[in-house]
Structures are given as C-alpha cells and as structure tokens.
C-alpha positions as CSV (number, residue, x, y, z in Angstrom):
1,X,7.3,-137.7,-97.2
2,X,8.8,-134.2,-98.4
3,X,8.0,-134.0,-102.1
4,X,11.6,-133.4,-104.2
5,X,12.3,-129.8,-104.9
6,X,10.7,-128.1,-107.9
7,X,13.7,-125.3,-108.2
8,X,17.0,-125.3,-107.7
9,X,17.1,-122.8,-104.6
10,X,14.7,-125.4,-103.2
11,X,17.4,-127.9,-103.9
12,X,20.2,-126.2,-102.3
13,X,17.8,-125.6,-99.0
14,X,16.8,-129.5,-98.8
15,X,20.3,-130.9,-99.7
16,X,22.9,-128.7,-98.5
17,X,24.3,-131.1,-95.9
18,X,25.0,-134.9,-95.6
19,X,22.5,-135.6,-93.0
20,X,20.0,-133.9,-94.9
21,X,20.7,-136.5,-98.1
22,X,21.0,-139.6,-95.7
23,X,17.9,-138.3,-93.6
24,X,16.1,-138.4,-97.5
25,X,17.2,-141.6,-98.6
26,X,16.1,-143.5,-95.1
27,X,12.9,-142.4,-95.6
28,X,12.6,-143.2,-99.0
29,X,13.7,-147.0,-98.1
30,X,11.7,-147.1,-94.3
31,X,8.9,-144.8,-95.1
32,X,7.1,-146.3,-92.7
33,X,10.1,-146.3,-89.9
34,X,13.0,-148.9,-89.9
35,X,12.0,-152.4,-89.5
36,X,14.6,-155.0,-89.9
37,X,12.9,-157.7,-92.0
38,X,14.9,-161.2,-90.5
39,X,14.0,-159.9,-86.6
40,X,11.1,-157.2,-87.2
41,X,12.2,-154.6,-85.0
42,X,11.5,-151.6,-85.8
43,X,14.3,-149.9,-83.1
44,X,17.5,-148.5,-85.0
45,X,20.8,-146.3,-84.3
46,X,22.7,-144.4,-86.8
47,X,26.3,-146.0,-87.3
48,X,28.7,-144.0,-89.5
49,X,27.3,-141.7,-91.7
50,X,24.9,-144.0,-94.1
51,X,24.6,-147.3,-91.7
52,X,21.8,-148.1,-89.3
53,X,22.4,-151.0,-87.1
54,X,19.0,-153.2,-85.2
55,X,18.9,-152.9,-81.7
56,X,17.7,-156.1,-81.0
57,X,20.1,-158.7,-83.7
58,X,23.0,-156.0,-83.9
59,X,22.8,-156.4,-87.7
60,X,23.6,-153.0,-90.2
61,X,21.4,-151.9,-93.2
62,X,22.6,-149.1,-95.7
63,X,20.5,-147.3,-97.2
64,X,22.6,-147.1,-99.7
65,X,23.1,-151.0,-100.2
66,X,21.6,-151.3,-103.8
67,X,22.0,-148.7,-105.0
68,X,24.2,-146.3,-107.3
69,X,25.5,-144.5,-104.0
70,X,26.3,-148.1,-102.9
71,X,30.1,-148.2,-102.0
72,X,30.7,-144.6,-103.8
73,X,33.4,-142.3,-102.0
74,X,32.2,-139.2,-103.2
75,X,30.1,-137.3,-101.0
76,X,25.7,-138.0,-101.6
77,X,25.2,-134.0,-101.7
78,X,27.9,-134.8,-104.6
79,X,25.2,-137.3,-106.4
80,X,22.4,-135.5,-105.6
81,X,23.5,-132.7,-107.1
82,X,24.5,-134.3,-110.2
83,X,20.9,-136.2,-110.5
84,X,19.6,-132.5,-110.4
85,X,21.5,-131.2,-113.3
86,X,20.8,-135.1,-115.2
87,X,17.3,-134.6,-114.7
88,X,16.4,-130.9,-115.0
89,X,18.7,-130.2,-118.0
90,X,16.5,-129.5,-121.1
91,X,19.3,-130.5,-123.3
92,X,21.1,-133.2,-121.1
93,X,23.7,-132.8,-118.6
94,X,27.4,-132.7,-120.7
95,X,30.3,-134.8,-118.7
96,X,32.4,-131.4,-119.3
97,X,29.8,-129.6,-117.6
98,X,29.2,-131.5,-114.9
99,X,32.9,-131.9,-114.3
100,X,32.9,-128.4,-113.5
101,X,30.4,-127.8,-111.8
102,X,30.6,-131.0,-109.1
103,X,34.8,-130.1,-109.3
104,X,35.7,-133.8,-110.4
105,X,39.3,-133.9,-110.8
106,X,38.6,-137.2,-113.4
107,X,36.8,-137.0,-116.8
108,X,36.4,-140.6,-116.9
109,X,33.8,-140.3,-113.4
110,X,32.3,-137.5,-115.5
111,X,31.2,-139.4,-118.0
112,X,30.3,-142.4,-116.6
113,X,27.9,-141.0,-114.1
114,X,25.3,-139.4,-116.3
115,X,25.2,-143.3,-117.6
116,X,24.4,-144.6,-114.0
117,X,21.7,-142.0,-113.4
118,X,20.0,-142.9,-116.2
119,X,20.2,-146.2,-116.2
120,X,18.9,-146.0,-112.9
121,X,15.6,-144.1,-113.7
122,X,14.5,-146.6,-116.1
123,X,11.6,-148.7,-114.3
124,X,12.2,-152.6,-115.1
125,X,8.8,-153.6,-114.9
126,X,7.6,-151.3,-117.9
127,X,4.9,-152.4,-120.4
128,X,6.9,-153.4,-124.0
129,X,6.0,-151.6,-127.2
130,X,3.3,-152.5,-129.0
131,X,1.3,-152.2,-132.2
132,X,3.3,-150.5,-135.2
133,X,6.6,-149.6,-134.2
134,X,9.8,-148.1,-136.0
135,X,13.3,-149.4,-135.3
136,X,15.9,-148.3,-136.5
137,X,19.9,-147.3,-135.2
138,X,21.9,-144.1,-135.1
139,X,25.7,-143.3,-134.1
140,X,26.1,-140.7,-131.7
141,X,29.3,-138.7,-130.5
142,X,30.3,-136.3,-134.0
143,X,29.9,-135.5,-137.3
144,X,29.9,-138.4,-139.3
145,X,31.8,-138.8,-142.6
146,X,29.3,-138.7,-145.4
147,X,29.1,-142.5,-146.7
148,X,30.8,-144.0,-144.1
149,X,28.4,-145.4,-142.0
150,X,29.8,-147.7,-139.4
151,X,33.5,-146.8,-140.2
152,X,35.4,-144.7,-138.5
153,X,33.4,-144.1,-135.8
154,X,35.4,-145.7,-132.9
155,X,34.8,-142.5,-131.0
156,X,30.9,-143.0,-131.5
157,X,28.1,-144.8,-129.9
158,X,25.7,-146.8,-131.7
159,X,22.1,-146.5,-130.4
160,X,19.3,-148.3,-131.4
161,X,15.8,-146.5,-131.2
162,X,11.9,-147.9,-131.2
163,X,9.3,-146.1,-131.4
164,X,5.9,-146.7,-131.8
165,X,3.7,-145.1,-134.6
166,X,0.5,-143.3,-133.6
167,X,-0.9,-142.2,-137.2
168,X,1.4,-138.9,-137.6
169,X,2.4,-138.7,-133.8
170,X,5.3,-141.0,-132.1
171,X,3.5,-143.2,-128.8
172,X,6.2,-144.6,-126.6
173,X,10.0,-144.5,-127.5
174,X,13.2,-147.0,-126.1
175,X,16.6,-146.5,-126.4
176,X,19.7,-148.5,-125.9
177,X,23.6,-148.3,-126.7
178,X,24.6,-151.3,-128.6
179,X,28.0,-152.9,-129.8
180,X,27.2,-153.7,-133.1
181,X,24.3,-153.9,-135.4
182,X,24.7,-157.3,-136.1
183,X,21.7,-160.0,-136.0
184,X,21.8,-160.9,-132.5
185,X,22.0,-157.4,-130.9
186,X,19.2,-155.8,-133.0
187,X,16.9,-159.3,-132.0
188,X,17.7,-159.3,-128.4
189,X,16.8,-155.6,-128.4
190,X,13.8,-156.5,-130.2
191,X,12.7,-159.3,-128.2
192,X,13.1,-157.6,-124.9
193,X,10.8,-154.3,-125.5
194,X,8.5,-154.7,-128.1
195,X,5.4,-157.4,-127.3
196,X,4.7,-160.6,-129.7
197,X,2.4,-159.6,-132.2
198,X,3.6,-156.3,-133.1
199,X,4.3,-155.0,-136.4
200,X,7.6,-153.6,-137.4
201,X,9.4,-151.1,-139.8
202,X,12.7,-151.4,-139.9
203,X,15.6,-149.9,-143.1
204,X,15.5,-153.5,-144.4
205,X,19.0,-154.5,-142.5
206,X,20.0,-158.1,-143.2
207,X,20.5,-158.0,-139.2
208,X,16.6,-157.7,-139.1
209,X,16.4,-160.1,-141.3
210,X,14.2,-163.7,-140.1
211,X,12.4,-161.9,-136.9
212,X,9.1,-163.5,-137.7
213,X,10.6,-166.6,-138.0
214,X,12.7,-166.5,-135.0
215,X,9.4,-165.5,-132.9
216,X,10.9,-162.0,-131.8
217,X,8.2,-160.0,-132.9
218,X,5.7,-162.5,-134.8
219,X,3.9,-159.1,-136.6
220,X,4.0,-158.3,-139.5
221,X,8.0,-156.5,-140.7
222,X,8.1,-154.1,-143.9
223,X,10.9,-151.8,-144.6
224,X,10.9,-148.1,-143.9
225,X,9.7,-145.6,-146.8
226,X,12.4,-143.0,-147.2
C-alpha cells in the first residue's frame, strides 16, 4: 500500500484523476484484494465509477458505502482535496478558503465539510482521560461582549474542552461542540471521555455540580484557581 503524500506536489501527482482516488480507497477497504464476505469470492468488476459487483452472487460493494464520500455528488479528487487542506493547514482550513479554493458555489457545503472530516478522523475506540483533568467551556466564532457570557452569542459555538494535567505540561486533550452548558450536556461529556476514578477541576459551574454522586467521574472535583 502507497503511503499518503508528504507534499502537496505529491498530492496532485497521486490524486489528479478519479480513478486514481477510487483505485486508493479500494485498496484501503480490500487491501488484501476484493473478497465478498456472504460468498467469499475474491473475483470483482468495476461497475460505474465507485461500485464493484461479485462475479460469482452478482451483488455490488462501494467503497464508498460508510463513509463521508457515501452518496456525495461532488467529485472524490473534490474531497480529497479538501481533507488535504483540513489536515495539513497549521491554522485550520477556513470554509471561505476552502470555498475558493475547491470552487463551491454554496457556503453552507463549505462549512459543513471541515465538520465531517473531522469528525471522521476521530478513532472511536480511544482510551478516556484519566488522572487529573481540567474541564472547562469556551464560545467560539467572534469577539465576545465583555460580561456577557452566554448572551448574545447566537452566532457562536460553545465547546467544551478536557484536558489532562501533567505537573506544568497538558497530557491528552478532547473537544466537543455542545448546545448548552447545562447539567446534562457537561455530564454526558464527562462520562463518555474521562475514566471513573479521575480527578477533576472544573470553574465551579452549578452544571458540574453532583458528578461524584451521579458516578460520572467518582474522583475527587475542586474548582479551578484563577
């Protein structure tokens, strides 16, 4: 298997062309050749431009079927092009910029597909935080007005942040967008990445209020020193 490109003119050589994506993405779900898993064949024939049908049971695989190419009418070199810019740009990929530079004709598609990419590059199965972590939330999008927090902001996101302490350094970090900062948001963010046992700082929120007795955490909570 072809390593991904390290450079952009790399880039541009391996995914100038459809074929080329398609040829990348069949290999990354057969990388051991196509083998149809209710028949076991391993004997295929390209149908369309991202469909592969069995030549023994006649039945089609995608190989884009689970994923965020799945049903998408934009070309893949389109995608793979705007992964590149996701994941190479030091300070993130803008929608505006990436508007103009994959010529999409709608904002909205703009902005929603840095979102997809990386949601799609987070690996389920990772370990939680542990040990002493920070939590805390921000709003993102603009300046906010100075003692205002939480109003006027309809054009902002609220993110919540943990982080895990390591003496003067930060360990692992998550992130997520959140509706509100209410009890049950902050505890279900809680609960599902940092482990039982751990200890927590948080601002002293009444939404963080009752963790240990709820069982989302179980270590020990103290509010952050400003």
């Amino acid at each position: 298997m072809v390593e991904y490109p390290m450079t952009f003119d790399e880039f541009i050589q391996r995914f100038s062309s459809e074929d080329q994506c398609r040829d990348y993405l069949y290999k990354l779900r057969f990388p051991e050749g196509f083998v149809r898993p209710n028949c076991g064949n391993r004997k295929d024939w390209g149908v369309g431009k991202t469909l592969y049908e069995c030549a023994r049971c006649g039945r089609q695989t995608s190989v884009t079927a689970g994923t965020i190419f799945q049903d998408t009418r934009r070309p893949l070199r389109t995608w793979f092009t705007a992964i590149w810019r996701v994941t190479t740009q030091k300070n993130g990929a803008s929608a505006q910029g990436l508007q103009q530079v994959l010529g999409l004709k709608s904002y909205k598609t703009a902005w929603a597909w840095p979102h997809k990419i990386r949601k799609a590059l987070v690996f389920s199965g990772r370990e939680k935080l542990s040990g002493t972590v920070e939590v805390d939330e921000t709003y993102l999008g603009g300046k906010e007005t100075e003692g205002k927090r939480g109003r006027g902001t309809e054009n902002k996101e609220l993110v919540i942040v943990a982080a895990e302490v390591k003496g003067k350094t930060t360990g692992r970090a998550r992130l997520k967008l959140i509706d509100d900062a209410s009890g049950p948001s902050l505890r279900l963010f809680i609960m599902d990445n940092i482990e039982q046992g751990s200890g927590l700082i948080t601002d002293g929120r009444l939404g963080y209020s009752g963790i240990e007795a709820d069982g989302c955490c179980g270590g020990q909570s103290r509010p952050i020193s400003r």
